[in-house]
Every structure is written in C-alpha cells, then in structure tokens.
VOBARO-825970 format. One record per atom (N, C-alpha, C, O, CB): residue in one letter; x, y, z. Coordinates in pm, whole numbers, plus 50000, padded with zeros to 5 digits. Each point is the difference from the previous one (the first is absolute). Glycine has a CB too. Layout:
# VOBARO-825970
AXYZ ...
This chain:
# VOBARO-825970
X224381445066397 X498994992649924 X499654986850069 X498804997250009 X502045013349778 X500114980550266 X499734989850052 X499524997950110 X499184991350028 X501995005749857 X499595015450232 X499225003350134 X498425004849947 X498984997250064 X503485012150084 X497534996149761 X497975003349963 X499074991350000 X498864999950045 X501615013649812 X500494975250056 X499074982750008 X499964994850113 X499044994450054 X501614997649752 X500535009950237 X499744995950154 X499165003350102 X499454993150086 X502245005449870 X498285017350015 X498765003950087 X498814995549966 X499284993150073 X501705024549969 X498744986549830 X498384993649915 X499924986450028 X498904996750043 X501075017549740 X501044974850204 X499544990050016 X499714994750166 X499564988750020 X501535009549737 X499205010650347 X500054999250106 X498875001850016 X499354989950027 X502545013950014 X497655004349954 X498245011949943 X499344989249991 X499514994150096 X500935028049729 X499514975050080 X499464994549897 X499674984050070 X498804997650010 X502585019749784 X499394973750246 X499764994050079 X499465003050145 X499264990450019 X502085001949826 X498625013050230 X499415003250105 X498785001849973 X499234993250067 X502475014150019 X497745001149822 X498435000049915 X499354992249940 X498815002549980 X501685011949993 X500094973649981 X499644984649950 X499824993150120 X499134991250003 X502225007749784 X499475004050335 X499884983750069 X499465011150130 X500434996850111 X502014978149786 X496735037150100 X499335003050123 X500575006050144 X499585001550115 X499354981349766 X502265019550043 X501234999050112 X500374994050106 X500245004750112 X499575009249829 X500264970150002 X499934987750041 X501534997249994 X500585002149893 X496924991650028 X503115002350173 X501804998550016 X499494988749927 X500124997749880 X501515011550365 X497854984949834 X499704986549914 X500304994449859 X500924992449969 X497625012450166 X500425000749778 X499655005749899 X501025000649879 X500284993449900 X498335017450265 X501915005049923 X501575006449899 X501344981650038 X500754997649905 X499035045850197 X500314949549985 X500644991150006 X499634989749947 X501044993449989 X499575015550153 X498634985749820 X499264989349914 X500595005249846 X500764992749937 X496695002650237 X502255014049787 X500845005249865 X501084997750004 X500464991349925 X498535023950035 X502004992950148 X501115001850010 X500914983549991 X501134996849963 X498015028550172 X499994969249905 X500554984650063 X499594992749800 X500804993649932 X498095003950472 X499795006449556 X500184992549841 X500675006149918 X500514993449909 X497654998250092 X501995019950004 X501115008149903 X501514990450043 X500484995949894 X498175034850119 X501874966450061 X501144990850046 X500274988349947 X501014995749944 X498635012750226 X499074985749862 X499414982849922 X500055000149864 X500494991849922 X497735003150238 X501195015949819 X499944997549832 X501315006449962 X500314994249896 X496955007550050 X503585006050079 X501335004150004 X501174984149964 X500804999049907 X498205024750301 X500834970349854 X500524992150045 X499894979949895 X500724990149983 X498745033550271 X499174981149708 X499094991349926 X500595006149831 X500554993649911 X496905003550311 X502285012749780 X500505003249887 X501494997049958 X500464999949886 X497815015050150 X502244983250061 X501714997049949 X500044988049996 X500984995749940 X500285020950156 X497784972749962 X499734985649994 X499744998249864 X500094989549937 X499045007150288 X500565013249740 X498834995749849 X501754997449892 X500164991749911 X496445032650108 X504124982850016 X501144997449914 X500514989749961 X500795000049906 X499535014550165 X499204971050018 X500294991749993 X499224987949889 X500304988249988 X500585023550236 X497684998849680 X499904997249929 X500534997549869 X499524991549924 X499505013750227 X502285004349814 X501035002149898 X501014997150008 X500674999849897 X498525012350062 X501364984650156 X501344993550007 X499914988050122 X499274997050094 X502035027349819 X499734971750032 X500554988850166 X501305005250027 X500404994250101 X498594979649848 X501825034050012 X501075001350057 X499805018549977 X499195006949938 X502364964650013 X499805031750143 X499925013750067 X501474998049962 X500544988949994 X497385016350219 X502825008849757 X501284999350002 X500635005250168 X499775011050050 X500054993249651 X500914985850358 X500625004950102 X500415010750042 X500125002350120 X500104983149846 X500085023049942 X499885017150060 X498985005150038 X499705008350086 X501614996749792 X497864985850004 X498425010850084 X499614998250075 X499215008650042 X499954995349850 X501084981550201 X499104992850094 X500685011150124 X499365007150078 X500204961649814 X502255029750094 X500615012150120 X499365009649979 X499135000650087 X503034995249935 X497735015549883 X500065012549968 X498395001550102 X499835007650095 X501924994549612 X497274988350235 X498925001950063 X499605000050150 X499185006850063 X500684986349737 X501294993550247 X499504998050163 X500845011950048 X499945003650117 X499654967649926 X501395036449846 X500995011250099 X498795007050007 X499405001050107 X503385001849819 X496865001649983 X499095012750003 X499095002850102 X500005009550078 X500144988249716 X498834989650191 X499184999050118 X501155001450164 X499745009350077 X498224972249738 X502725012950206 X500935002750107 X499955013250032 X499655004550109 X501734978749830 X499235027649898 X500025014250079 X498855004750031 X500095010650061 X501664995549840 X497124989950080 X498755007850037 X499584997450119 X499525008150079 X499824992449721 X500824989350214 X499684994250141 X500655005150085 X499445004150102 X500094977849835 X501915019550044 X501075008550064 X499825015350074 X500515004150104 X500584982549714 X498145018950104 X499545014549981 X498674995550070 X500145001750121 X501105010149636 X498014985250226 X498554999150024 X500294994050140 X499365006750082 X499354989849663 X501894994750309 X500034995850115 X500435013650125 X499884997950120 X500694976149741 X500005041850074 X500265009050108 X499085007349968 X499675005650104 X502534993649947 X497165004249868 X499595011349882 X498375001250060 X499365009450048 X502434982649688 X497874992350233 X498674997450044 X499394994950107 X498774999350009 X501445000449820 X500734995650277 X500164990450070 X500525006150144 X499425005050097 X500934979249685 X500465014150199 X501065000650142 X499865019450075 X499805004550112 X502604971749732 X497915031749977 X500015012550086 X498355005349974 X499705010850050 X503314996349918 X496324988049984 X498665005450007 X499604995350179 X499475007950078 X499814988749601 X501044991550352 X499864996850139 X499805006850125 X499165000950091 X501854987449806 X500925019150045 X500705009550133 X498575011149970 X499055003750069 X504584994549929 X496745003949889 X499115016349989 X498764995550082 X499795006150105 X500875005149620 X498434978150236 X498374997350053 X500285002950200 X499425008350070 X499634965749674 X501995015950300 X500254999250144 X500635009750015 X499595003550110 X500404976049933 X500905029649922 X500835009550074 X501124994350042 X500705008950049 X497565002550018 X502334977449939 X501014994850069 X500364984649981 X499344989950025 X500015028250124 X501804983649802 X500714985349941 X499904986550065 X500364991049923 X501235023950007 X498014980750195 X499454989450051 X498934992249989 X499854989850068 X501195019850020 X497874996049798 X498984993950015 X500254987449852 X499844987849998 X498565036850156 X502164987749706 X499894990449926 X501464997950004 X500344999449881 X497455004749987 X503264994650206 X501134991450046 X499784985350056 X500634989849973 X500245032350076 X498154979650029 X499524985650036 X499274994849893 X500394988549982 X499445015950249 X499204999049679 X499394997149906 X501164992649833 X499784992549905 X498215029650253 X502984984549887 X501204997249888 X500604986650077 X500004990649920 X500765037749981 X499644968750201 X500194990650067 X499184988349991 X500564989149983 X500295026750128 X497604985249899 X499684989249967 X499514994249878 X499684988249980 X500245015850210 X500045007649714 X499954995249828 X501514994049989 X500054989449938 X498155032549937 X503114983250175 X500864991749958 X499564980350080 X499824989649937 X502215038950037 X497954973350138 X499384985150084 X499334993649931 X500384989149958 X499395018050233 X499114998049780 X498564993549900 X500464995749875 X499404990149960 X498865025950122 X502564988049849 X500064995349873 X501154991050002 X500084991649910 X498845028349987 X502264981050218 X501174989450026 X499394988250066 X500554989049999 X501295028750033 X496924984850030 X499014986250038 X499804993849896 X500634989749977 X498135018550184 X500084998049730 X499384993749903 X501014996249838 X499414994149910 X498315019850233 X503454989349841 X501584997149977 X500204988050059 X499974989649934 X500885032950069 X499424977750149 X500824987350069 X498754987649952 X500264990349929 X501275024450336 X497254988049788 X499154992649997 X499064993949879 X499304989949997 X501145021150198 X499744995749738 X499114999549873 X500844991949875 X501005006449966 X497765018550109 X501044962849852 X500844996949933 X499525005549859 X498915000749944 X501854980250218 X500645023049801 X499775006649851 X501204999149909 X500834992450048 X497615024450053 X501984989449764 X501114999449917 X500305009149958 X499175008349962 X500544976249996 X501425017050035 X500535018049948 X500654989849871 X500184987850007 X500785036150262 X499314984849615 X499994995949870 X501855000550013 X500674993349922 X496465017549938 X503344995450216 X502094999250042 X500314990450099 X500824990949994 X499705034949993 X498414978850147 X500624995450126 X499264988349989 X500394990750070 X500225029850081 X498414977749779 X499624985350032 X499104998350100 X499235009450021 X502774984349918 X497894991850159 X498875002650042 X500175000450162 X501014995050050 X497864994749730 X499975017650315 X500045005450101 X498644995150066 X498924997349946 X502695021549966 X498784980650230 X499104993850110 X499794986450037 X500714992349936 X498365024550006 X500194978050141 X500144991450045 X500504986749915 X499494998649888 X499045015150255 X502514975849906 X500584989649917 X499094989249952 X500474991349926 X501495013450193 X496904995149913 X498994987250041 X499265002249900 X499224991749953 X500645005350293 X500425021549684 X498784998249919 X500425002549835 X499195001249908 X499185007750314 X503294991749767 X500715001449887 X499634990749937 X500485004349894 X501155005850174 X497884979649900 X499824985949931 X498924999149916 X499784996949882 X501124992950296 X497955017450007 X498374995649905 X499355010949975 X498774999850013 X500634979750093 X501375034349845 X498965007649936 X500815003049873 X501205002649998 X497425007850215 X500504989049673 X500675003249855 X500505012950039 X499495006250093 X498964981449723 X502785017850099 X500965009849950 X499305009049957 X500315011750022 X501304975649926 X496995008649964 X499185011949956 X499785009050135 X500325011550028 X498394974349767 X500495001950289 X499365010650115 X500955005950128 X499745008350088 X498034977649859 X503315006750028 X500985007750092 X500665013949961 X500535007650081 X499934969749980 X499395025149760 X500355012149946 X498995009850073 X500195009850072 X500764980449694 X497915003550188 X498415010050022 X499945008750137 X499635011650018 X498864967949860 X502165007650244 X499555004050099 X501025011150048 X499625009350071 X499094968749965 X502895020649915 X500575007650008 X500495017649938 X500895008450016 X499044966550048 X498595022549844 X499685015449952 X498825005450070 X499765012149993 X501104983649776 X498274995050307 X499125006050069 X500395001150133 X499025001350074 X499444992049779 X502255006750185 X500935005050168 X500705012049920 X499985010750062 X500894962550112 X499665026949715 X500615012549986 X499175009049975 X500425011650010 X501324980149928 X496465005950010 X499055011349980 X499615003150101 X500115012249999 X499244983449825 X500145000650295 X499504998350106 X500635015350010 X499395008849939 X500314962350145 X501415032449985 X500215015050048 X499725007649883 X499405009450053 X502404986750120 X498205007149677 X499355006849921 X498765004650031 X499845011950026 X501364978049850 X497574999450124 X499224999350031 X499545010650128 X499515011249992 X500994967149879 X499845013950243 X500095006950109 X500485015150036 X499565007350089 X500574970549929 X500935024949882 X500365014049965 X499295012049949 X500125011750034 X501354975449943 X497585005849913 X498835006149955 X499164999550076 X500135011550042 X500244985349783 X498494997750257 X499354998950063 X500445013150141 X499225009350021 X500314962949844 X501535026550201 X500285004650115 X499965017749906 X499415009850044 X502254964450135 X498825025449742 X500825014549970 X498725006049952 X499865012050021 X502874982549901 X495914996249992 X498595008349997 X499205004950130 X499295009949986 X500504976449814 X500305006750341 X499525005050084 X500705010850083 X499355005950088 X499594974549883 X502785023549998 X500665007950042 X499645015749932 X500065011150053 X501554967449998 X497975017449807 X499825010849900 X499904996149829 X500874994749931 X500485018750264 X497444990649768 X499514991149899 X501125008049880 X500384993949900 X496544998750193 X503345016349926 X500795004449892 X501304990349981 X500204991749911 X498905033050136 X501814979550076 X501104988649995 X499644984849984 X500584990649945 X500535025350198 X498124984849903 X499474982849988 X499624996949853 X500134988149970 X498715011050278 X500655010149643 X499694994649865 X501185001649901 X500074994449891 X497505011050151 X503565004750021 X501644995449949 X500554995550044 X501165003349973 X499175006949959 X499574980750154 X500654985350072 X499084985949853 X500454992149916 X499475019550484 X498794992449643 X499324991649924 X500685002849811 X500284990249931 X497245011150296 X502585009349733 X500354998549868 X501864995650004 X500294989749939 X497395030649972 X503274985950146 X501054993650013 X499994986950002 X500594993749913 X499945023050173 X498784977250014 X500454979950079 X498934993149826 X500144988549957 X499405011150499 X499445011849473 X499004991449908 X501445000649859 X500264990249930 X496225019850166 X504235003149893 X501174997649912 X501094990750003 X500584995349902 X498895023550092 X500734979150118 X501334990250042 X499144984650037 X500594990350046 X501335032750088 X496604977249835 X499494984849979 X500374995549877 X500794990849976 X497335011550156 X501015007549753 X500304993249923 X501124989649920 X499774989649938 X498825026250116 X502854992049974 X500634988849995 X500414989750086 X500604990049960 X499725022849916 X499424988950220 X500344994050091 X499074986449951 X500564989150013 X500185032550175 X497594978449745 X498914990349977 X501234995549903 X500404988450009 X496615020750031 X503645000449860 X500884988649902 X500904993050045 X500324989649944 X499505022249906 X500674991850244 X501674993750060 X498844985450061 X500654989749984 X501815039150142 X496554968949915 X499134990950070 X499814992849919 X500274988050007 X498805022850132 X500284996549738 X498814988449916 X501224993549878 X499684989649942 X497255028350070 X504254987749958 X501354994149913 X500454987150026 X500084990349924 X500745030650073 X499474980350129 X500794991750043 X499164982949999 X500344988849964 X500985034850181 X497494982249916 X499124988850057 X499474994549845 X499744988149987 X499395023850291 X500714998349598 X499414994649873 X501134989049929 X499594990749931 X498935033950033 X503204978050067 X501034993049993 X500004988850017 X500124991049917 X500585023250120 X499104984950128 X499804989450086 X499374989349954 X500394988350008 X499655025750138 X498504992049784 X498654992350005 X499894995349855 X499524989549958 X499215024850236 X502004999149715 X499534995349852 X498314998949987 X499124992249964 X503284992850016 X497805026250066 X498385004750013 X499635014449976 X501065005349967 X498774977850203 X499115027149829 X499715009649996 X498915003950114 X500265009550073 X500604987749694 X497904995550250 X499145005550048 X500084996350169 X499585008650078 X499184991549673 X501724988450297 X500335002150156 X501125012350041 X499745009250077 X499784963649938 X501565025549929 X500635013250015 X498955014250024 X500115005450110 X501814982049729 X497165018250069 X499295008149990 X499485001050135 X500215008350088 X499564988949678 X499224988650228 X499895002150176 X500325002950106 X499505006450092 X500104986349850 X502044997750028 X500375001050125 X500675013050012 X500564999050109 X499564977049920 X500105032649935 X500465015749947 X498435008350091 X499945007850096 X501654985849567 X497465000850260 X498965009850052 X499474996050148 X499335006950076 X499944997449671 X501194983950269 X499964995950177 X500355009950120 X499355005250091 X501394973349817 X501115021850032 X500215009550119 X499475013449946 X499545008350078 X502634979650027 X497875014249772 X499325018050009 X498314998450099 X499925008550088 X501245001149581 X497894983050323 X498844994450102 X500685001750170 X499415006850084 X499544972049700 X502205014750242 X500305001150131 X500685010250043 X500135003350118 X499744977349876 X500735026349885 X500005017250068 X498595011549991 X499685010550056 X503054987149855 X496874995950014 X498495009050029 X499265000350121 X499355009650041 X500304985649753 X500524990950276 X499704994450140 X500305005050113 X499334999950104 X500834984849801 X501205021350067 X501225009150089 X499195010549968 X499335004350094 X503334986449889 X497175016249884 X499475012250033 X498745005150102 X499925007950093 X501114990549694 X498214994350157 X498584996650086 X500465002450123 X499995010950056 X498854971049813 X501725003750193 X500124995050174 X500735017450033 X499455008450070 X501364954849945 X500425038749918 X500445011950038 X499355011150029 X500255008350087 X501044983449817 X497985008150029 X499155014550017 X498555000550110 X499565010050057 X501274993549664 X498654982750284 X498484993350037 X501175004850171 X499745010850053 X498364960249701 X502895021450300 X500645003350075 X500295006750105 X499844998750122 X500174995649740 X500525014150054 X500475014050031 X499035014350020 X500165009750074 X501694978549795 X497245009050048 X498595007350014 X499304995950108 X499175007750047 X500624994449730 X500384986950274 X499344996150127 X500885002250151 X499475000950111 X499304981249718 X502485018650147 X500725002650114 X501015007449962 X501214998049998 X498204983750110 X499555032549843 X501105008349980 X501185010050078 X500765008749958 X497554987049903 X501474999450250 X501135005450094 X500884988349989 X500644999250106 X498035016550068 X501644975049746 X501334988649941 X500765002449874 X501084995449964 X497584987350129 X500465026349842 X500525008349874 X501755000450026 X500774991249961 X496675026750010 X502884992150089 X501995000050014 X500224989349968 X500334997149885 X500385015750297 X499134975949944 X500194987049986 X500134992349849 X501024994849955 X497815008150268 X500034997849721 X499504991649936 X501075007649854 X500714993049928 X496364998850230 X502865016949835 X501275010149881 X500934993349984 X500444994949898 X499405026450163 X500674978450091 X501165000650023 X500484982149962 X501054996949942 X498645027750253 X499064964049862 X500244989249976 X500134997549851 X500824992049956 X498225003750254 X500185011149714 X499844997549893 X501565006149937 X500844991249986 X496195008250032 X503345012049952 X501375003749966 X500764988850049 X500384993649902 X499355031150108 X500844967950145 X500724993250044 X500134988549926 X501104996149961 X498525014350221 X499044982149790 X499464990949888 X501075001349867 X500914992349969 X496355011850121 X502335007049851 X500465003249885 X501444995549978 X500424992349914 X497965025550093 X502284988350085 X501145006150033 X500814985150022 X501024997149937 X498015029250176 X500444966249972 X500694986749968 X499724985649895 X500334988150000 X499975021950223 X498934999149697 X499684989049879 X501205006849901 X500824995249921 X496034998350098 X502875018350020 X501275002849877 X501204998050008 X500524993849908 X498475020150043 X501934991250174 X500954998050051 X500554984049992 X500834996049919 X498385025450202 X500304972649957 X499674983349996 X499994989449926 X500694989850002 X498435018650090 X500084995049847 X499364992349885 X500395004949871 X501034995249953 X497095000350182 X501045016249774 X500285003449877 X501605004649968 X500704993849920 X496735012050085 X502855001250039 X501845008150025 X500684985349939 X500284996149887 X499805023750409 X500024974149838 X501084987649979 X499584995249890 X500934999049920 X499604993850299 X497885001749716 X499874990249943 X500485004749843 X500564992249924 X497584997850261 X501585022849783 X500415009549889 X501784996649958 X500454995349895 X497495025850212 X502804983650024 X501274998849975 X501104988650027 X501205000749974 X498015019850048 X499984967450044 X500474991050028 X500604995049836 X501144995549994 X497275001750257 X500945003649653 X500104996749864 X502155002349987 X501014993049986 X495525018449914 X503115002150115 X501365005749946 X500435000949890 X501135000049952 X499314994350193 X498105007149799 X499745003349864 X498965011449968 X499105000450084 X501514976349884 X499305031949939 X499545012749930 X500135008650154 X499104998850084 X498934991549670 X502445013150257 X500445007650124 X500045013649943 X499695008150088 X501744973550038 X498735021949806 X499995016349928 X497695004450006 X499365009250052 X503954983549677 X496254994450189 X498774997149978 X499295001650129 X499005007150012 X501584978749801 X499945007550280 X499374999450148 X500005013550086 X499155003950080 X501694971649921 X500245029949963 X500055012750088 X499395014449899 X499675010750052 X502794977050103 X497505010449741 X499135005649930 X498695000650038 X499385010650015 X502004984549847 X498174993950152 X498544995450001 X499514999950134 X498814997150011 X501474989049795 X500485016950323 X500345008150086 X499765011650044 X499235002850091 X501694986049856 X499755018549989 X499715014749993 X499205007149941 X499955011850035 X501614986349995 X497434996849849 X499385004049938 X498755000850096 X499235009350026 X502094983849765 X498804987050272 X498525003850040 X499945009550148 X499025004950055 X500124969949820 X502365025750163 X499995011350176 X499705015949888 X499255008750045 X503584976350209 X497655016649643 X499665012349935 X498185002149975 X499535011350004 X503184986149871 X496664993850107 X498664998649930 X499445004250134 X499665011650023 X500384968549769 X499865007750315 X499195003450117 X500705011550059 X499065006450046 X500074970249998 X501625028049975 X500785016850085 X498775009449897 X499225008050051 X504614988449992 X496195001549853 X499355008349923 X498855004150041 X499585011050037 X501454980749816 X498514998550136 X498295000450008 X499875001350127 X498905005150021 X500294980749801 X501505011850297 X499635004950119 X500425016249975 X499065007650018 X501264967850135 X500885030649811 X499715012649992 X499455009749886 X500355011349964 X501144982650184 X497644998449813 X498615012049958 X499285001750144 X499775011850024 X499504978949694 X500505004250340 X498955000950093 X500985008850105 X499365008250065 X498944967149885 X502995024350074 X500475002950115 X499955016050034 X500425004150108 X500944974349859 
C-alpha cells in the first residue's frame, strides 16, 4: 500500500512539475521546511519539553540518518558508479566539510556547550549559536535529499519523507529550548523555521548541482551520506548520551527511527 503512494506520488509529481528534477526538488525541499516548521509551531503551547523527549527525539532522528546515510546515499553511489572509489572519496570529504564548518563555524550544542572559534564565544547570543548549530546539522539532510532525487526520484522522495519525519521533532527539540531561553514564543517559531529554509536550500543546491554535473553524482551521494554520517556519530550520539540520563529512552528512540527509515527504503527495494 505504501510502495503504491510512493509510486503515484512519484507519478504524480513528475506530471505537475513537467519532469523537471528541479521542480519534484523544490517540493521535496518544502515538504522538509514545513516538516520542520511544524514542530517549531510546538513552541506555541509549551516552553518546556520533558528531557526524555528532547533524547528520545534527537535519538530517533540519529537512527534515520543512520540508515539513510547507506540506504540512500553511500550504496546507491556504488550501485550508480560500479565501484567503491568514487563515492569513498565523496564520504571522505562530507566527513572534511562538515569537521571544517564544526571547527570553524561558532555555534552551541545544548550538553557540549559551545564550539568554534574562541574570539567569537562572547559576541554572538546563545540563541544564534543554538540556531546555527542546527543548521550545520541540516545542511547534509538537505543535501541528502537533493543528491538522492537526481540519483532516483523514487528513493529520493523516501529520503525526503523519512529526514521531513525526523524534522519535525527535531523543529521541537530547536524551537523548546530557545522559547525557555527567551520566554518567548514567536522568535523560537522562527528560528525553528530558519533552519527548516536552510535545508530546503541544500535541497535545491543539491539537486540544481548534480543535475548539472552529473557525472559527480557517486561523489556527491557519497559526500552527502559521509556528511550525515559524521553529524551523527560526532555530534548527535555523544550529545544524546553524554547526559547519562534516559538511556533506555535514547536507544529506543534509536531504533525506532533505524526501524522507520530501513522500512520505507524497503518498500521500494
């Protein structure tokens, strides 16, 4: 039943946008945004989140990403090239690129605190060091969708509905914390629907891209999975369990979401 929607809506888009990669990615990329926006909106009803959910949620998204980074990414690559070197190098420099814009980029993780250059810990508010450090973690989402629609629009619109499920909370774990912070409601909202805007951006560039130099496709998979692969590892993993708390919650929320995306990649498989 669900592989059927998948096909129809595959259809179905390709016949709306002219069979414009383009087109089907511009959706794919606002279905994400508003994914993402919508879990911001939560921050109209509450200011606080109970600490299990904030883990349970960033686990979840973790396992999808987890899955989606071989699923959609890495081995769709091998299959496109025939041979593990192309998006091997491509995994190599999504891990580089994002340990650049990490080292370099100053931002705040809500455990580890704050990261990048020392000069600039002082003079940028906490709000926008949260912000910026959820939009380095969308950036390979983004890019994931984008790369995986010009590889194959089918896989590419269950990359896009997986990374648009594991936004939405992810917009709450964003727009909670910052409504806390602020004792506010409606900048939170924003700043929630900000980065869902700068992964739509990823989708776009990803696809605008890759459609243009499509003999970089492996590459570009493969960077994008590599991407993935060390935001999660890296970043979300530690920041989840560094707590050393709801740890039952976390690995739950874990597996559910490596169960959700395995899924939905095999209808199609």
């Amino acid at each position: 039943m669900l592989e059927n929607f998948i096909t129809s809506l595959s259809e179905y888009l390709l016949v709306i946008s002219g069979g414009s990669i383009m087109v089907v990615a511009f959706y794919a990329g606002l279905f994400v945004a508003l994914m993402t926006t919508f879990g911001s909106l939560l921050a109209m009803f509450s200011h606080k989140m109970p600490q299990w959910g904030v883990d349970f949620s960033l686990s979840f998204a973790a396992g999808v990403m987890i899955v989606a980074s071989f699923t959609s990414l890495i081995l769709p690559g091998i299959e496109y090239s025939g041979r593990f070197l192309p998006p091997g190098v491509g995994i190599m420099l999504g891990i580089v690129l994002i340990y650049l814009i990490d080292r370099f980029v100053p931002h705040e993780h809500l455990v580890k605190g704050y990261e990048g250059p020392e000069e600039f810990k002082n003079k940028l508010r906490v709000v926008w060091l949260i912000v910026l450090a959820v939009i380095i973690h969308n950036l390979p989402e983004g890019l994931a969708v984008g790369t995986s629609i010009v590889f194959d629009l089918k896989t590419g619109l269950v990359t896009a509905i997986a990374i648009g499920i594991q936004d939405f909370p992810e917009g709450t774990v964003v727009s909670l914390p910052l409504a806390t912070l602020q004792k506010k409601r409606l900048q939170p909202i924003l700043m929630g629907a900000l980065s869902g805007v700068a992964e739509w951006v990823m989708v776009l560039f990803g696809a605008f891209f890759f459609s243009v130099f499509h003999g970089l496709l492996p590459y570009g998979l493969g960077l994008a999975g590599g991407a993935m692969l060390y935001v999660t590892v890296k970043e979300m993993i530690p920041e989840i369990y560094k707590r050393e708390e709801n740890e039952l919650y976390v690995t739950l929320g874990f597996f559910i979401g490596f169960y959700v995306m395995l899924f939905l990649d095999s209808i199609l498989g």
